[in-house]
C-alpha positions as a LaTeX table, in Angstrom:
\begin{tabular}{lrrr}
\hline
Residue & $x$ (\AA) & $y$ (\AA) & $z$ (\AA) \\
\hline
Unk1 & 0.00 & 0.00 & 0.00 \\
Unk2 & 1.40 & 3.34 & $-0.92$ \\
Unk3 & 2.13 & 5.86 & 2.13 \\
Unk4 & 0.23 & 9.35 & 1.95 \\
Unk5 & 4.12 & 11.27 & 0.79 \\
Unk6 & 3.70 & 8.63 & $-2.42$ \\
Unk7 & $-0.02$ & 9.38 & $-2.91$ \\
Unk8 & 0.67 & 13.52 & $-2.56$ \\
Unk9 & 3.48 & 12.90 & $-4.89$ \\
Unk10 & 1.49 & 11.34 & $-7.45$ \\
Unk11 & $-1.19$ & 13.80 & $-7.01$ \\
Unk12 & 0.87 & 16.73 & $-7.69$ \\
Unk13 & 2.24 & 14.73 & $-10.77$ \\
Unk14 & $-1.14$ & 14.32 & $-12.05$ \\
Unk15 & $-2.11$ & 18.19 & $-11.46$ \\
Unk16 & 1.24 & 19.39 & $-13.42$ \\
Unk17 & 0.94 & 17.02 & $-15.71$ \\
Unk18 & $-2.92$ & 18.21 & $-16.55$ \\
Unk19 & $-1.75$ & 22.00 & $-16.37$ \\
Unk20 & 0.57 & 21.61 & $-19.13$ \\
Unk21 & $-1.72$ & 19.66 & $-21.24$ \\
Unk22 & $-4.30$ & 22.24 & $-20.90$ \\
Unk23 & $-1.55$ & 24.82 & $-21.88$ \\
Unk24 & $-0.53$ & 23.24 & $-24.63$ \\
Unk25 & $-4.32$ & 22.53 & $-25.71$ \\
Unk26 & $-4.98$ & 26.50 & $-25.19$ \\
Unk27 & $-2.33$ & 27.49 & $-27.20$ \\
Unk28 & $-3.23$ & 25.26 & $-30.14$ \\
Unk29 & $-6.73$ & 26.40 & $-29.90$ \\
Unk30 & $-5.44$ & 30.18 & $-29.93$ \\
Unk31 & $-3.45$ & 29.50 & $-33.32$ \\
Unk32 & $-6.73$ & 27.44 & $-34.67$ \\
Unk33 & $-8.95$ & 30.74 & $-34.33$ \\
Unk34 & $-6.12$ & 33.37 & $-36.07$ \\
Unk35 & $-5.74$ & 30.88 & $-38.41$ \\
Unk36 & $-9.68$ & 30.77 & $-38.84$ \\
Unk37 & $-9.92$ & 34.92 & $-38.68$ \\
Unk38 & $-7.56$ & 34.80 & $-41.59$ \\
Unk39 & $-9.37$ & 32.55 & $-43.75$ \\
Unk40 & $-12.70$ & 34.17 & $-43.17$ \\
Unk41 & $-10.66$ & 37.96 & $-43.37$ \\
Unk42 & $-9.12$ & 36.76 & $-46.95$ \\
Unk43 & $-12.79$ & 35.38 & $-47.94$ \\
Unk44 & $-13.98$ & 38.46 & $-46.78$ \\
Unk45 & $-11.46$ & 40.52 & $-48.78$ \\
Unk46 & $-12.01$ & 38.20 & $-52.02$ \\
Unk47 & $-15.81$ & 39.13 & $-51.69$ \\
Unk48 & $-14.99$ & 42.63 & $-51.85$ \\
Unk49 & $-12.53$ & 42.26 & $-55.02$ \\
Unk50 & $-15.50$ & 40.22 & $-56.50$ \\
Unk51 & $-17.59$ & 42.65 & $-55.72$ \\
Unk52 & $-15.44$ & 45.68 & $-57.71$ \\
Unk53 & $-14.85$ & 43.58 & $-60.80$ \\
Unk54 & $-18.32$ & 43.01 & $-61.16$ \\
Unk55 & $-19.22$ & 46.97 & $-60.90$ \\
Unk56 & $-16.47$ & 47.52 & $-62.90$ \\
Unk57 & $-17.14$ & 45.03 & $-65.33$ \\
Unk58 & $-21.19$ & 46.04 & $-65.40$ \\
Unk59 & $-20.46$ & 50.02 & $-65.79$ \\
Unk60 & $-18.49$ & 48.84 & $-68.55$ \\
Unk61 & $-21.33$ & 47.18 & $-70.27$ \\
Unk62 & $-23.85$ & 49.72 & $-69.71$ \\
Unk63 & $-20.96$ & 52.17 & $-71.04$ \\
Unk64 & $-20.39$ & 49.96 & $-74.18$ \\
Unk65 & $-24.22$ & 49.76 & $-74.50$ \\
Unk66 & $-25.01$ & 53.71 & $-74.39$ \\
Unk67 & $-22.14$ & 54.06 & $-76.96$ \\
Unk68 & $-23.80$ & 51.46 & $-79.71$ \\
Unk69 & $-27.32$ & 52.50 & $-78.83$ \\
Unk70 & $-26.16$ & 56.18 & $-79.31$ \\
Unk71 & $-23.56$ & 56.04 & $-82.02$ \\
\hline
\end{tabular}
């Protein structure tokens, strides 16, 4: 049977042991979410260029149109 020092021992093993894995699991979780802010930043940002290309591309219809329609 294992004396009270052994079981303390253990005990504060156990509790170091289960700090560092929640560190380790916090900071993996912490590089997970910028890496998930980027993605979603960059979609964000594509939108935007999407956006401008298609204004772009339908004031240049409407432009080309007027100019035919008008001579």
């Amino acid at each position: 049977m294992a004396t009270l020092q052994e079981r303390n021992a253990r005990l504060d093993a156990l509790q170091e042991a289960v700090t560092q894995y929640a560190a380790t699991q916090r900071k993996a979780l912490k590089r997970q979410v910028e890496v998930n802010k980027k993605i979603l930043a960059g979609r964000t940002g594509s939108q935007r260029l999407a956006g401008a290309s298609v204004e772009a591309a339908s004031a240049l219809t409407v432009d080309e149109i007027n100019e035919f329609l008008t001579g």
